[in-house]
C-alpha positions in Angstrom: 37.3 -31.1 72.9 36.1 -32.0 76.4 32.3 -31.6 76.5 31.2 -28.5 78.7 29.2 -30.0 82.2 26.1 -28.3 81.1 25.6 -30.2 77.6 25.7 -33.3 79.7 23.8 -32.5 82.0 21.1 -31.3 79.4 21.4 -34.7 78.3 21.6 -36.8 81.0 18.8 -35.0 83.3 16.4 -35.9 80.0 17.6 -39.5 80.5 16.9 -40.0 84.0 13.3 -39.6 83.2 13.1 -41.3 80.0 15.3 -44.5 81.3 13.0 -44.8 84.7 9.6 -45.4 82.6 9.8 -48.7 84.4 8.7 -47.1 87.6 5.2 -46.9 85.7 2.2 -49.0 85.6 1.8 -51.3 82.4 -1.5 -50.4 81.0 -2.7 -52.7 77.9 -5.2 -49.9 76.5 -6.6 -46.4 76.9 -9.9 -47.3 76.7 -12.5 -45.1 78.2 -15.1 -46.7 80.3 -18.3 -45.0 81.0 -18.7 -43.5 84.9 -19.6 -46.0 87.1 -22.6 -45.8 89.3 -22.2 -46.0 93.2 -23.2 -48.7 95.0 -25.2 -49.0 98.3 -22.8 -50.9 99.8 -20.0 -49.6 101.2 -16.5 -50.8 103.2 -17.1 -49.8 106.7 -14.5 -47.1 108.7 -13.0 -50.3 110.5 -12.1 -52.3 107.3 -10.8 -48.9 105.3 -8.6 -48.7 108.3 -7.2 -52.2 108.1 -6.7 -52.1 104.1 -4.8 -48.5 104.9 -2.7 -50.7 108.0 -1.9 -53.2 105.2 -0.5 -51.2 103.2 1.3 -48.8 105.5 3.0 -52.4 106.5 3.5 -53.5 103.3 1.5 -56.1 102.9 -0.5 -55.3 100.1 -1.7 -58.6 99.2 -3.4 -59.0 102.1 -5.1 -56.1 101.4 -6.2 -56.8 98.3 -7.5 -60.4 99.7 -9.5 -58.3 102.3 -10.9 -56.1 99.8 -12.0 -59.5 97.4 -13.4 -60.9 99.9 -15.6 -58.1 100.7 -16.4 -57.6 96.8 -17.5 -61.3 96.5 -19.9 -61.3 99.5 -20.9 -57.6 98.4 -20.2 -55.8 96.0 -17.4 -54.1 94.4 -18.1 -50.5 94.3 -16.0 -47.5 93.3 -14.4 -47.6 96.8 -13.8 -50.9 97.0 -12.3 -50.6 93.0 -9.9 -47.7 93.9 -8.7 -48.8 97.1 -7.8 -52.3 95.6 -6.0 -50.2 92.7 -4.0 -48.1 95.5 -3.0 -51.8 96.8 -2.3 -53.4 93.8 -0.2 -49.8 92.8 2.2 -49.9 96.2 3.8 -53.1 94.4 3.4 -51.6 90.6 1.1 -54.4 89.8 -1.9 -52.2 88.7 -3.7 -53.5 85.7 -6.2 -51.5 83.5 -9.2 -53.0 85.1 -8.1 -51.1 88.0 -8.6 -48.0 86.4 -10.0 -48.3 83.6 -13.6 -47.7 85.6 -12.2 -44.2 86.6 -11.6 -43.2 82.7 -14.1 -40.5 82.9 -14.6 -40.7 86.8 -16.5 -36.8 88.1 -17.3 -37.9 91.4 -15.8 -37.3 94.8 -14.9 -40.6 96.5 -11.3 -39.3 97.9 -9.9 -42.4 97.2 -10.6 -42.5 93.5 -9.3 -39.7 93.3 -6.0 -40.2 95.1 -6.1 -43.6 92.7 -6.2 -41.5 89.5 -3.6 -38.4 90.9 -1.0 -41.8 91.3 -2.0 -43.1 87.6 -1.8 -39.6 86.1 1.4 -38.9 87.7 2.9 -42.1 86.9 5.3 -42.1 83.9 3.2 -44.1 81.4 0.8 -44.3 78.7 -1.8 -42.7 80.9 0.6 -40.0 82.3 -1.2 -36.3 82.4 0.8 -34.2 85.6 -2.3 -31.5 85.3 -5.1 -34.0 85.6 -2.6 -35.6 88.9 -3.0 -32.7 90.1 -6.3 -31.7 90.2 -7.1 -35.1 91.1 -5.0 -34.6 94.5 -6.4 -31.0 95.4 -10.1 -32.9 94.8 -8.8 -35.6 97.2 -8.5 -33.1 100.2 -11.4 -32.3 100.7 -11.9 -36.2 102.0 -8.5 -36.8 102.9 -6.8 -33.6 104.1 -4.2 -34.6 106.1 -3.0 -37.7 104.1 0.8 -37.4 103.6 0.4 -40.1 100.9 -2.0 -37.2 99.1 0.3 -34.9 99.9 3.4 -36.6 98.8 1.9 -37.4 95.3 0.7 -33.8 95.0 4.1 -32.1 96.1 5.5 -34.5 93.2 3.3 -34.2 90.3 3.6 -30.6 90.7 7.2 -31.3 90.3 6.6 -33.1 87.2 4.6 -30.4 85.8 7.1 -27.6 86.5 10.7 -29.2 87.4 11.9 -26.0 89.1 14.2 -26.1 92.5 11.7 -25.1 94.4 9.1 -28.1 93.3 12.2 -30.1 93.9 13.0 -29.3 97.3 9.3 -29.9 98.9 9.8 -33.3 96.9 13.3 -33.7 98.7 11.6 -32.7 102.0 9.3 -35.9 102.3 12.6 -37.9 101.7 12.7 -39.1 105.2 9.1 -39.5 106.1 9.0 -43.4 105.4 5.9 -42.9 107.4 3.9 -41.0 104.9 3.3 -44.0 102.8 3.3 -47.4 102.3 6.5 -49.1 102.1 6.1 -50.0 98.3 4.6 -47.0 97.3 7.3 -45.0 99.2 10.2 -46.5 96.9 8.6 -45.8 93.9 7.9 -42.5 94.8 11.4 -41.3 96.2 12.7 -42.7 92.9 10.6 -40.3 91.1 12.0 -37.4 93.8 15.1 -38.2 92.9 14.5 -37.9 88.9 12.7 -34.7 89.8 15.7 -33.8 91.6 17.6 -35.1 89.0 16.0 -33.0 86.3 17.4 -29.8 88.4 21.0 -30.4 88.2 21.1 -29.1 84.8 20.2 -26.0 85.9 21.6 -25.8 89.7 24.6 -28.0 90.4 24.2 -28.3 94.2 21.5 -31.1 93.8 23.8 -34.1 93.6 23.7 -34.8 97.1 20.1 -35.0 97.7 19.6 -36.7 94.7 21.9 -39.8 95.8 20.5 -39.7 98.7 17.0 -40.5 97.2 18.2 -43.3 95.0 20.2 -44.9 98.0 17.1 -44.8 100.2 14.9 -46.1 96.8 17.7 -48.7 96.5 17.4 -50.1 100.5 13.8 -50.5 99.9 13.9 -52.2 97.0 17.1 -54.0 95.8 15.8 -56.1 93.3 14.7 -53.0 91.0 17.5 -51.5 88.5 15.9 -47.9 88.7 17.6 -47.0 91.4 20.7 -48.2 90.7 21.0 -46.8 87.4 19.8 -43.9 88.2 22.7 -43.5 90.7 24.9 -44.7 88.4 24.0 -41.7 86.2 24.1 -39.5 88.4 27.6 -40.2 89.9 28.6 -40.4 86.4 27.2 -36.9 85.9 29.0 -35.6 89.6 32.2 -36.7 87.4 32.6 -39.7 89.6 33.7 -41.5 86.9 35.6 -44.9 89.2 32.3 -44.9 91.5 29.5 -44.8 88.7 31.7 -47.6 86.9 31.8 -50.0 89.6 27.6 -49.4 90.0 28.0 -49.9 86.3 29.2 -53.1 86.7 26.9 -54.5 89.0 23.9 -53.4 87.2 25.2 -55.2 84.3 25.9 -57.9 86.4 22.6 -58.5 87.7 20.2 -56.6 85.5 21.3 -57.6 82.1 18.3 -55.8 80.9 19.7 -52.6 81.5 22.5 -52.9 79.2 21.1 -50.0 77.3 21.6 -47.8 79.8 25.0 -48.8 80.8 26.3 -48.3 78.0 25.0 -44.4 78.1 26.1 -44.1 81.2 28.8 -45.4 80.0 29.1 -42.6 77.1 28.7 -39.9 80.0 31.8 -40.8 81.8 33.1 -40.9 78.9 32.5 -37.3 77.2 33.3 -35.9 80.5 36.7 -37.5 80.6 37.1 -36.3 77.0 37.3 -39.6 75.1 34.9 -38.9 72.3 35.3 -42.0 70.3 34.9 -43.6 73.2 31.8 -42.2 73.7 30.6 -42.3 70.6 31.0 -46.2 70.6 29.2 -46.5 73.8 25.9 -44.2 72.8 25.8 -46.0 69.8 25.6 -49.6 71.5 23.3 -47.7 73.7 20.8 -46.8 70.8 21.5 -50.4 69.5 20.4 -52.2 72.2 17.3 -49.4 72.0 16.3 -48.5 69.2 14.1 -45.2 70.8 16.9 -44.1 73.2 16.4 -40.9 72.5 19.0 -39.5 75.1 21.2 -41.6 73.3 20.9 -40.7 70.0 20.9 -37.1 70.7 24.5 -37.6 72.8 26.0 -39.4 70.0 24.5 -36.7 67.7 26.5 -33.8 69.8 29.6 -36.2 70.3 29.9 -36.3 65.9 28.9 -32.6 65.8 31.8 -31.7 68.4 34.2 -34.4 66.2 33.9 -32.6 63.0 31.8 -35.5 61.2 29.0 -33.0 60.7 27.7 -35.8 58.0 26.7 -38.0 61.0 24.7 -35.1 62.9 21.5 -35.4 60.9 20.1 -38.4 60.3 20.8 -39.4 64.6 19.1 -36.5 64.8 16.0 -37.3 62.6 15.9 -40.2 63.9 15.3 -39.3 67.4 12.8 -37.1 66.5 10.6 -40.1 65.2 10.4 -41.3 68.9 9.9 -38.2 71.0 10.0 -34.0 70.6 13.6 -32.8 70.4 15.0 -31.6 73.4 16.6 -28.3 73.6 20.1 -29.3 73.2 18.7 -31.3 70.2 17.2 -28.3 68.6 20.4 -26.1 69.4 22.6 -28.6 67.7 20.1 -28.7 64.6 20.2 -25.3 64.3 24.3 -25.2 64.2 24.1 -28.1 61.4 22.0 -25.7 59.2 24.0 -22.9 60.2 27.3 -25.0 59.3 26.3 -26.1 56.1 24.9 -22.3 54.7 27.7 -21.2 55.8 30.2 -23.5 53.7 28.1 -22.2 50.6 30.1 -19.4 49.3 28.1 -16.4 48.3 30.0 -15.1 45.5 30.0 -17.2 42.0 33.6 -19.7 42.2 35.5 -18.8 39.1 34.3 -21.7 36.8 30.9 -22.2 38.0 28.2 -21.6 35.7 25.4 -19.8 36.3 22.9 -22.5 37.0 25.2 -24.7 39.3 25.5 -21.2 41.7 22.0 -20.6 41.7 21.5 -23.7 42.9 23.9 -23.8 45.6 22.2 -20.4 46.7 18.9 -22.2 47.1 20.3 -24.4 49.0 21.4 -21.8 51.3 18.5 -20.0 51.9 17.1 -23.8 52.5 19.7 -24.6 55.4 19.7 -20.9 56.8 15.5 -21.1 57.0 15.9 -24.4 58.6 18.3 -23.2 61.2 16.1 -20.2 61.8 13.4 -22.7 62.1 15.3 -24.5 65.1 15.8 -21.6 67.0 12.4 -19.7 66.9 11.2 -23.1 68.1 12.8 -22.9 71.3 12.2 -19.0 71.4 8.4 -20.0 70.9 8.3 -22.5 73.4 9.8 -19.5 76.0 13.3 -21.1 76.3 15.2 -18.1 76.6 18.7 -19.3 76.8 21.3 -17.3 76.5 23.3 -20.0 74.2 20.2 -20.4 71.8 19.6 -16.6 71.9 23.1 -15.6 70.9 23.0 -18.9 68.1 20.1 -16.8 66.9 21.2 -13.7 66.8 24.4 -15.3 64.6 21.3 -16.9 62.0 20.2 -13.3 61.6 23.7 -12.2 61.0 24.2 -14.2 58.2 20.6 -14.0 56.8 21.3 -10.5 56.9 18.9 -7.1 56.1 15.6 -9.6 55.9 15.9 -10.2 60.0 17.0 -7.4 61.0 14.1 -6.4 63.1 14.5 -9.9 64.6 18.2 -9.5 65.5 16.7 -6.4 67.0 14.3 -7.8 69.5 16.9 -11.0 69.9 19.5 -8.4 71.2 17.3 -7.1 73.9 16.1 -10.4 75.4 19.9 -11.8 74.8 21.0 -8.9 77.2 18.0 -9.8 79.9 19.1 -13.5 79.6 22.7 -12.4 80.4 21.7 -9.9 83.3 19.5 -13.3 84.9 22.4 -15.7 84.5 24.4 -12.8 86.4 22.4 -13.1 88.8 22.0 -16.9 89.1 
């Protein structure tokens, strides 16, 4: 059965932020350092302004030999630290001992804190979107009109809350190359883009901006694979099957690295086209070549499920969920297992069946239908009030019968809100 566009999307919008985690900085540790002290000496306006030139030109190693040179005559103070860090971050190059002096950082040096909003909002093993932004809103107060500020904010509050609306003030600083150095303004339109990205599953007009982000992320830097994949994906997820396979090529071509993600993209054109085995061999390579490709296992978990090899659901399942939390596709399609298997227990006694041997089959039952039920309130706990995992639930209580009644109850009301608000769109 050909897959429906908004299971793939599900899917492939949670890859586009997952497979881009090389846009991030590399820390080695999470240490936390104790607050540094200021120092009494401090850059003057002139050379803040020619570290900031540097960088608005791209040459960030210059900067950083300006700022060196002024630490080894000097001192290097908590300005001097996070303005070196912003330099060494426009080429991705920041190391811990960049920030590692911020850890626990309370003052109110503007450019520490525009240092930490770009580490927080970074996807890495420091990544906190709330702590980016309240970082940025502190930096205003020092740096109020900075578009770089304002850029970072207008994105970590994308990151936060991945609405349309976040999206499109993202989108809007797509074409102001001005507002920030020209490494630091590839990195962050690629993250626009997967924040524009992370919208198509829910708004299917947002292809168009999107491409455009990754095409502008590619110009600037053609030696990175983000971009390209991520184009790649999202062609493949436009259905543009011919043109995401000839990107496809290329980044196999010359970024051998990214096979993994090939081959999911790969799987995408596939499902849509409605070759499941085909897709199924290419998620599988995918998750292969990576062992934690979580988008990957969960596609080739949906591709068994939709193939009647329910045996084959479950443990791709599991084993996804060793790496990261289960998405909500993941957690619908766990709840349909459970459901499946309860409901292939028969709940009258076969003729010939003892006793014993029905009671346990009733057992496990209950065990499958609790475990579906499970699944479900999860997503209804964590406010995801789709109508697909409302009306799934609402068929649990059904077959749990009398016991969740007043459940089925409350499930019917928000099922026939969640209906009335697709309506609307």
């Amino acid at each position: 059965m050909l897959a429906s566009k908004s299971v793939v999307l599900s899917f492939a919008s949670k890859a586009l932020v997952a497979t881009f985690a090389a846009l991030a900085i590399c820390p080695s540790s999470r240490a936390q350092v104790p607050v540094a002290t200021a120092d009494a000496t401090t850059l003057d306006a002139a050379s803040i302004e020619r570290v900031l030139a540097l960088r608005t030109q791209g040459k960030s190693t210059e900067a950083i030999a300006l700022l060196d040179a002024h630490a080894a005559s000097k001192s290097m103070n908590d300005r001097v630290t996070a303005l070196r860090g912003l330099a060494r971050f426009d080429s991705g190059a920041v190391q811990d001992d960049d920030v590692a002096r911020f850890r626990s950082y309370v003052g109110e040096d503007p450019y520490v804190l525009l240092l930490l909003g770009h580490v927080y909002a970074a996807p890495s093993a420091y990544q906190n979107p709330k702590l980016a932004v309240v970082c940025y809103q502190r930096a205003a107060i020092g740096l109020p009109d900075s578009l770089e500020r304002q850029f970072g904010l207008a994105r970590a509050k994308a990151l936060l809350d991945p609405t349309a609306a976040n999206a499109d003030t993202v989108l809007a600083f797509a074409d102001r190359k001005d507002a920030l150095p020209a490494g630091m303004y590839q990195r962050f339109a690629a993250h626009g883009a997967i924040v524009a990205a992370s919208a198509l599953a829910t708004k299917g007009d947002r292809g168009d901006a999107t491409l455009r982000l990754f095409r502008t992320a590619r110009e600037l830097a053609p030696n990175d694979p983000d971009p390209l994949r991520g184009e790649a994906l999202t062609l493949a997820i436009q259905g543009k099957g011919d043109e995401a396979a000839a990107l496809l090529d290329e980044l196999a071509l010359h970024f051998p690295e990214c096979m993994a993600d090939v081959f999911y993209t790969r799987a995408v054109i596939a499902q849509l086209a409605g070759k499941s085995a085909e897709a199924i061999t290419a998620a599988t390579n995918a998750f292969g070549l990576k062992a934690d490709y979580v988008a990957a296992l969960e596609l080739a978990a949906q591709l068994h499920y939709e193939a009647g090899r329910i045996d084959d659901v479950r443990p791709l399942l599991e084993r996804a969920r060793r790496y990261a939390n289960p998405s909500e596709r993941a957690r619908i399609l766990f709840a349909r297992y459970f459901l499946d298997r309860a409901q292939a227990i028969p709940t009258t006694k076969p003729e010939g069946m003892d006793d014993k041997a029905f009671a346990t089959e009733q057992n496990k039952r209950r065990e499958f239908l609790r475990q579906a039920t499970e699944e479900s309130m999860a997503l209804r706990t964590e406010k995801t009030y789709s109508v697909e995992n409302l009306e799934l639930l609402l068929k649990i209580c059904s077959t749990v019968g009398a016991e969740l009644d007043p459940l089925a109850k409350e499930v019917t009301r928000q099922l026939d809100y969640a209906k009335k608000r697709a309506a609307k769109g």
